[in-house]
C-alpha positions as CSV (number, residue, x, y, z in Angstrom):
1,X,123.5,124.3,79.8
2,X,119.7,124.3,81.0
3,X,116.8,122.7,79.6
4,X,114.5,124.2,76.9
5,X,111.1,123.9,78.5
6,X,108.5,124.3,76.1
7,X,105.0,122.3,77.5
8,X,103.0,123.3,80.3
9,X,100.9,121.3,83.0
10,X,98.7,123.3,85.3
11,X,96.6,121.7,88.4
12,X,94.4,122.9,90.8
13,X,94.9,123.2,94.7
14,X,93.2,123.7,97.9
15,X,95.0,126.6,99.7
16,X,96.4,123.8,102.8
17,X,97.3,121.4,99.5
18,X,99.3,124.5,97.8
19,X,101.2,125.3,101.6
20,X,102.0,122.3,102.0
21,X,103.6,121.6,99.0
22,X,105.7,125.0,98.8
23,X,106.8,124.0,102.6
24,X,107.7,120.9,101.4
25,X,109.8,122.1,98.2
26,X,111.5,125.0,100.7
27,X,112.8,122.3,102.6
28,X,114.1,120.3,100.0
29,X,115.9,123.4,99.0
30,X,114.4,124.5,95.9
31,X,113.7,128.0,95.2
32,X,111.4,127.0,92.0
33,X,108.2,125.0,91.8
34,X,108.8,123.7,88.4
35,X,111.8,122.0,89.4
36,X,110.8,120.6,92.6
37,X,108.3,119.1,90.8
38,X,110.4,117.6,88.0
39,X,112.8,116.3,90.5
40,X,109.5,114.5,92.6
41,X,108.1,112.9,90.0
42,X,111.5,112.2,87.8
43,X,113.5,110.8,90.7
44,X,111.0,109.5,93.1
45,X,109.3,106.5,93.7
46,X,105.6,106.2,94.1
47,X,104.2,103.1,96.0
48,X,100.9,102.2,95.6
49,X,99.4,99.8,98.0
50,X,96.2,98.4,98.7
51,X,95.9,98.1,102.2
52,X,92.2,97.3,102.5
53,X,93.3,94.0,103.3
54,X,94.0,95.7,107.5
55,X,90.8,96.3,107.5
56,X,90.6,93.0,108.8
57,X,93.0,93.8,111.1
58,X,91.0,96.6,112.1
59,X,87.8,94.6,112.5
60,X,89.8,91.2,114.3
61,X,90.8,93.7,116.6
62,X,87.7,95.6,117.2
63,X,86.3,91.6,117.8
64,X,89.0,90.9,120.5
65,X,88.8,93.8,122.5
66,X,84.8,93.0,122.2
67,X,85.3,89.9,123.6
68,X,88.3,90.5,126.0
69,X,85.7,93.6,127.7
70,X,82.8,90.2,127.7
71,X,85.6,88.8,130.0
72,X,86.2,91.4,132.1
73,X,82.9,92.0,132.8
74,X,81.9,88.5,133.7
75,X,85.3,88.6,135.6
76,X,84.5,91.8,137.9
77,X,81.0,90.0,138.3
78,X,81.9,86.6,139.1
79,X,85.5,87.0,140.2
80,X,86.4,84.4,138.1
81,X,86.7,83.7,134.2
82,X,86.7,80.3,132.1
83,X,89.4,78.6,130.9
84,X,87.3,78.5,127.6
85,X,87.4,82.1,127.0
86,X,90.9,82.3,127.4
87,X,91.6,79.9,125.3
88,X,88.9,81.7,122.3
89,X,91.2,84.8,123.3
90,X,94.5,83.2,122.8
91,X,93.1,81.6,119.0
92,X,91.5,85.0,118.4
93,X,95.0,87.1,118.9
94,X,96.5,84.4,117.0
95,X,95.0,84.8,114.2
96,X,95.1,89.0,114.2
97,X,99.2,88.3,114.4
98,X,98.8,85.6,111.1
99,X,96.8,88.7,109.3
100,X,99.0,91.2,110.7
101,X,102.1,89.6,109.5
102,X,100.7,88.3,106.1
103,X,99.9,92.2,105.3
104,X,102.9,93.7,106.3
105,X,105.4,90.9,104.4
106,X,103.2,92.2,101.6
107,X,104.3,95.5,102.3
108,X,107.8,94.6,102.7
109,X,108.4,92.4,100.1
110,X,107.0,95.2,97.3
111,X,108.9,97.8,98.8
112,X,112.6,95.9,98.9
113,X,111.7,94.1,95.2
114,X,110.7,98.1,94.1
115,X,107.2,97.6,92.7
116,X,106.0,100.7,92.0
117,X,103.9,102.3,89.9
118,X,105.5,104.6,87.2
């Protein structure tokens, strides 16, 4: 025995936003909108993360391969490099893998424990 459905929702689409969703709901296998869309928001999960935090990663990177291209030049121009820089290298990818890590246990952590947003 089915559902009496009695409210409506309506919402607006771009034309990609709209294809993209019906090619989704085709290969879920549903034949009607309405239900794909009960059984998406019903029986899913929705993670919400903050992941502004890798922007540092992004930046610490962008830093390292700064500095690793400072070597290399000096390298190609002396034929040689400091043991100084190395070692500044070394610290700096050291402390991209402690942020790197740190975000992604985050990550992991929320989505094992199942905090999400209802």
């Amino acid at each position: 025995m089915g559902r009496y459905r009695d409210q409506t929702l309506g919402i607006r689409l771009t034309a990609d936003e709209k294809e993209k969703i019906l090619a989704h709901m085709k290969k879920a296998g549903f034949r009607n909108i309405s239900d794909f869309f009960i059984y998406c928001t019903c029986n899913c999960r929705a993670f919400n993360f903050d992941l502004t935090p890798l922007l540092a990663v992004k930046n610490e990177m962008s830093r390292i391969g700064s500095n690793i291209n400072q070597i290399a030049k000096v390298a190609n121009t002396s034929k040689s490099i400091y043991r100084n820089d190395v070692f500044r290298l070394e610290q700096e990818v050291d402390e991209l893998r402690e942020i790197v890590h740190k975000n992604f246990m985050t990550i992991k952590d929320a989505k094992e424990n199942g905090l999400h947003e209802d």
